[in-house]
ROKETI-609744 format. One line per 8 residues: for each residue x, y, z of N, C-alpha, C. Coordinates in steps of 0.1 Angstrom, whole numbers, plus 5000, padded with zeros to 4 digits. Layout:
BEGIN
X Y Z X Y Z X Y Z; ...;
//
This chain:
BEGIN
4734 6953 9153 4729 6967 9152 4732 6971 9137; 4718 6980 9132 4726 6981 9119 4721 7000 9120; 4732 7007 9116 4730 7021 9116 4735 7026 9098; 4721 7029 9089 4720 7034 9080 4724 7052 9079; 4731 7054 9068 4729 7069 9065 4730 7075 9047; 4733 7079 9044 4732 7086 9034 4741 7081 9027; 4754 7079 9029 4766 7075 9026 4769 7059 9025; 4763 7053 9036 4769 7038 9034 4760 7037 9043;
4762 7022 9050 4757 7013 9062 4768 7009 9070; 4767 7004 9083 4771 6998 9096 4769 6987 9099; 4769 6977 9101 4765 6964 9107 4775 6959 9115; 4770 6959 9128 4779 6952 9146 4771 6943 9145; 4777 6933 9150 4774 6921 9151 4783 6906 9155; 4778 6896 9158 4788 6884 9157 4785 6875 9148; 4797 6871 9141 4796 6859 9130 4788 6847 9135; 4782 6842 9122 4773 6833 9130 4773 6822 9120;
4783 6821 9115 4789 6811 9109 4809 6813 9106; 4814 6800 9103 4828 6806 9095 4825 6814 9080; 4833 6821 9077 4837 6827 9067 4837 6815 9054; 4833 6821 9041 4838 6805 9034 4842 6817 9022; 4850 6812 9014 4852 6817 8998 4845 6810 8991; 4838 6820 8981 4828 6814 8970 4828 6822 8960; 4824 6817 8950 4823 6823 8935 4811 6826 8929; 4811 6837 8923 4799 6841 8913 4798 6832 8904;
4786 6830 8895 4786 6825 8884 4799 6827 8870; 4801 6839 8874 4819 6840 8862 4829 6839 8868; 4828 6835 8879 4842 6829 8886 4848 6842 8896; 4845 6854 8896 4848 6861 8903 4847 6856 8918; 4862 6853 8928 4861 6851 8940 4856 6862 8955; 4849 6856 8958 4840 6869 8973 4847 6861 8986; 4846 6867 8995 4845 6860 9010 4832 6863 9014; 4822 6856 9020 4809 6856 9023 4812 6857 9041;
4802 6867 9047 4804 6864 9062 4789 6870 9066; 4780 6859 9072 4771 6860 9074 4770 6869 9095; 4765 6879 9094 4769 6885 9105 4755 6886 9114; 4751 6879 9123 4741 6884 9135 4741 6895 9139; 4733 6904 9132 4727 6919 9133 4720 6923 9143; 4707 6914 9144 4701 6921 9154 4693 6906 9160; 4688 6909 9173 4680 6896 9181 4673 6900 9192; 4656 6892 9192 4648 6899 9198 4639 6885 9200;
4636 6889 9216 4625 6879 9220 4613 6882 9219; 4605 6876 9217 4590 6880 9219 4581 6875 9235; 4572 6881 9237 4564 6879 9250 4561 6856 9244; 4564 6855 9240 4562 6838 9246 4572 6834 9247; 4589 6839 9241 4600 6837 9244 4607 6830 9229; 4599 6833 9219 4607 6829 9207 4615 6840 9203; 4626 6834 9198 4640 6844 9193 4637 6847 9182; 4635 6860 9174 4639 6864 9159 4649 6873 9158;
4659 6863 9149 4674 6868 9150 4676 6873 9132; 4679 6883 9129 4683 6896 9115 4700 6893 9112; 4699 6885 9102 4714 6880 9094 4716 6884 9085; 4725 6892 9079 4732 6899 9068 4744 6889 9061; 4742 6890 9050 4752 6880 9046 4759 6899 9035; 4773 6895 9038 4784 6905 9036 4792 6898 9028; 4800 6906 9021 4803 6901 9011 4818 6910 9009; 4829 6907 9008 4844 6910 9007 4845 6908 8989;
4850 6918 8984 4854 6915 8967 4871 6915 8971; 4873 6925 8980 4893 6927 8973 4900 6922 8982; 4911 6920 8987 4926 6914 8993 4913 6902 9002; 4914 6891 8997 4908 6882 8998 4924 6873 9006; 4932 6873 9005 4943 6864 9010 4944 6871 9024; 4945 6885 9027 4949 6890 9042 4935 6884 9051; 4927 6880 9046 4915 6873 9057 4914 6859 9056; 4924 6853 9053 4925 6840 9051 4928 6834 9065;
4918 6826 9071 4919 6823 9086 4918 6829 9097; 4915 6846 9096 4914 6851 9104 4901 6854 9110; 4892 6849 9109 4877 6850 9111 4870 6839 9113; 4864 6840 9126 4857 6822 9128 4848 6830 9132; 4837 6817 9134 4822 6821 9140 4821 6826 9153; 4813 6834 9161 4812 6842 9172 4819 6850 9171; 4830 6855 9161 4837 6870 9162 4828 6882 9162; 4832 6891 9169 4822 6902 9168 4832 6909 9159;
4824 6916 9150 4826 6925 9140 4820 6937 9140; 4827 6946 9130 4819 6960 9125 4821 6960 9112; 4809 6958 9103 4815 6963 9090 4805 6970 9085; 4812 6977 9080 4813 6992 9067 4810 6991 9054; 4803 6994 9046 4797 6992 9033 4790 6999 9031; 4784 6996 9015 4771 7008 9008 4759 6998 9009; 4750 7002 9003 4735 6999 9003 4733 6989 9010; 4725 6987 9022 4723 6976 9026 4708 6972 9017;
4706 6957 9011 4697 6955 9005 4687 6941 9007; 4676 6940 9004 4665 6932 9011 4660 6921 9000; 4657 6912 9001 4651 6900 8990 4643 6889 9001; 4634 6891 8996 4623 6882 8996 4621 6867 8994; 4625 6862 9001 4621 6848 8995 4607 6842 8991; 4611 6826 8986 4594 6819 8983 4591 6821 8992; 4597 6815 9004 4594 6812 9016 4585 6826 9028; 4584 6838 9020 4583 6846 9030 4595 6850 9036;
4606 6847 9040 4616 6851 9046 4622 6862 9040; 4626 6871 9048 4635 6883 9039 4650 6885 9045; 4657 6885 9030 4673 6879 9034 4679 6893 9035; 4687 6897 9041 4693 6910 9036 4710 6908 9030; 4715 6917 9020 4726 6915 9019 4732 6929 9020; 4744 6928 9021 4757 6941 9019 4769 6939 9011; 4765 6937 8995 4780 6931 8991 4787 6941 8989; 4789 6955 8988 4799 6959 8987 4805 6967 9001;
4814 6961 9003 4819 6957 9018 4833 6964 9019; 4836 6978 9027 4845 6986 9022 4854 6987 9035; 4852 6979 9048 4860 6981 9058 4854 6970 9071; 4859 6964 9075 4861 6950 9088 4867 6960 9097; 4860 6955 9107 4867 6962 9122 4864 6953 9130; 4871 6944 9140 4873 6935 9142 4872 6935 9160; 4863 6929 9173 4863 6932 9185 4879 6928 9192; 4879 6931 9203 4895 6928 9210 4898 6915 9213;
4889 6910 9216 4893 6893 9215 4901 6887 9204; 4894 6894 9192 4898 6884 9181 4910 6894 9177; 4913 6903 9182 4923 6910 9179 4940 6904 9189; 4934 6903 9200 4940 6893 9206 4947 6881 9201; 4935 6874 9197 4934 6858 9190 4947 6864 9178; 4948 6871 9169 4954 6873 9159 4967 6877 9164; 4971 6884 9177 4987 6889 9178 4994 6875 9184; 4983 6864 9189 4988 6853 9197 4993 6848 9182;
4981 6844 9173 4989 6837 9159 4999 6846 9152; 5005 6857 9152 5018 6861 9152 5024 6856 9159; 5029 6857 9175 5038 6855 9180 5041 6839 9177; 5029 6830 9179 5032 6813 9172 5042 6813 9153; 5033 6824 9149 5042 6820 9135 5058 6827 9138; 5065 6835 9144 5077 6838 9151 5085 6829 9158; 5078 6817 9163 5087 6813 9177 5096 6807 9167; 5109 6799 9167 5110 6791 9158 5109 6774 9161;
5115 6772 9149 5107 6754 9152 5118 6748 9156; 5118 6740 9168 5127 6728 9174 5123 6716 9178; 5126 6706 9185 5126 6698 9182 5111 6698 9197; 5104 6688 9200 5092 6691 9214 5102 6687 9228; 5101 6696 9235 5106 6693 9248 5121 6700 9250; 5129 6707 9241 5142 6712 9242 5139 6726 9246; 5149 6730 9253 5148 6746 9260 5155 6748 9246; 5153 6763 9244 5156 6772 9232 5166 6781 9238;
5164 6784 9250 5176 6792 9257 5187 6787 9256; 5199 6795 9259 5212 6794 9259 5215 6792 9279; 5228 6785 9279 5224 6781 9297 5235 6794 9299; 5233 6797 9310 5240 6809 9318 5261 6801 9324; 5265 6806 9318 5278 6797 9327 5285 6807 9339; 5282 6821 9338 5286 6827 9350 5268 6826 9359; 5276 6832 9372 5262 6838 9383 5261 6851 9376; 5239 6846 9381 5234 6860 9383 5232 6866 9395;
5231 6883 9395 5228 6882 9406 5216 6877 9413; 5208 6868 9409 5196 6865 9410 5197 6850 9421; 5205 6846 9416 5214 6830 9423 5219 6833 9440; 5207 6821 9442 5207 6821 9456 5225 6820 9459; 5229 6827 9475 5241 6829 9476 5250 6835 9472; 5246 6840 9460 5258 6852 9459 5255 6861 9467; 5265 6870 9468 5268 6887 9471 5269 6896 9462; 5261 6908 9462 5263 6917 9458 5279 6923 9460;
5288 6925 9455 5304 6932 9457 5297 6942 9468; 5312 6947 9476 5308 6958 9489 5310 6972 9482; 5314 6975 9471 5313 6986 9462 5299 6992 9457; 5289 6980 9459 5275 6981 9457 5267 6989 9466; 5278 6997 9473 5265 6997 9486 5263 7013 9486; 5249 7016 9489 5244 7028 9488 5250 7038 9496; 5256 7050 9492 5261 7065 9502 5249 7068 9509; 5257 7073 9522 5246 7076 9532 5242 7090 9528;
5231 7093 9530 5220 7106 9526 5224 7121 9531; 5230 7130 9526 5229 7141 9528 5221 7147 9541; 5234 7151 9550 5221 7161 9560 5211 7166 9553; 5200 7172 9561 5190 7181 9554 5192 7195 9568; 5191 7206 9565 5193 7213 9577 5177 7214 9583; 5177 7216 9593 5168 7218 9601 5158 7231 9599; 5142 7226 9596 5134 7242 9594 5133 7249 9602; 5128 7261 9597 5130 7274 9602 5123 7277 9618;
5121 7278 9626 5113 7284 9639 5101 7290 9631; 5087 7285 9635 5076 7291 9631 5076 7303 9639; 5070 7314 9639 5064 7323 9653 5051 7316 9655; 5047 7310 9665 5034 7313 9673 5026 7321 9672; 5015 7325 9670 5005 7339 9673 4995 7336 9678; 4991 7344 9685 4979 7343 9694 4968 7351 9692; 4956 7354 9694 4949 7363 9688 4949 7376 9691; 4957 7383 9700 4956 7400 9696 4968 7398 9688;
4977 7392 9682 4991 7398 9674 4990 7393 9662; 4974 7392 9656 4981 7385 9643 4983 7397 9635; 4985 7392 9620 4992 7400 9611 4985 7409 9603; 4970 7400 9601 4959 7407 9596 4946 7407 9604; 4940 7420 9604 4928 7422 9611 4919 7420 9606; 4911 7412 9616 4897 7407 9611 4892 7418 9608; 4893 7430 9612 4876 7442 9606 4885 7454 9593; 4899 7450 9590 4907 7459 9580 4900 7453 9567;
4900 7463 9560 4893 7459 9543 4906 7449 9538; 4901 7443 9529 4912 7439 9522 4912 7441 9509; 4922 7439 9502 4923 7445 9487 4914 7434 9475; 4918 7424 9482 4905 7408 9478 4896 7408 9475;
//
């Protein structure tokens, strides 16, 4: 999906390739991420699928590995722009590329590779825990101490006697006005 305005462009989509770093002709480094924008069958059933190639200029190290193919994405930028090939084909690009928003999967996928770079490194097959030398209470057979044991519940006093009423004694008369 791509949503244009005045201000910049939108492009939702899934990567449809990995990410690669590449250089301009003066050596300036980009991240290139070609993003599946839009896709559409036709009545005989051929697919025409609309690819944006995006383009990252700045903190090029914080996206190092964090992006593979099929991620769905959101990104934010100015001018989306159109070129023409020999071929007839028209390529679009968005190189200036001002904000990545990333779907929950791969947000996921990235707190899992935190917690892996945290664990620490030991040797394959050794428990990391420390062993317990007293009981828990958790260990089949023990007892809870008899000091554990719940106080019995507070009387509650007993409610009030409702009165009964019958229909000539009630309190309000069906045909009196009320103030309501």
């Amino acid at each position: 999906m791509i949503i244009q305005t005045k201000t910049g462009t939108k492009i939702t989509g899934t990567l449809s390739r990995d990410p690669s770093l590449k250089e301009t002709k003066t050596g300036k480094p980009f991240l290139s991420l070609s993003v599946k924008a839009h896709s559409t069958k036709d009545a005989s059933g051929n697919r025409s699928n609309m690819f944006v190639e995006c383009c990252i200029w700045s903190d090029l190290d914080k996206w190092d590995g964090l992006l593979q193919k099929g991620d769905f994405v959101e990104i934010c930028g100015g001018e989306l722009k159109s070129n023409t090939g020999a071929n007839g084909t028209t390529y679009w690009n968005l190189h200036n590329v001002e904000g990545v928003v990333v779907g929950g999967l791969v947000a996921a996928r990235w707190v899992q590779m935190a917690i892996d770079m945290m664990q620490p490194t030991g040797q394959a097959g050794t428990n990391d825990f420390a062993p317990v030398e007293n009981d828990t209470p958790f260990d089949t057979g023990s007892q809870p101490p008899q000091s554990a044991s719940l106080p019995e519940p507070a009387k509650q006093p007993a409610p009030a006697a409702v009165p009964d009423y019958n229909g000539d004694d009630r309190p309000i008369s069906d045909t009196d006005d009320l103030l309501f």
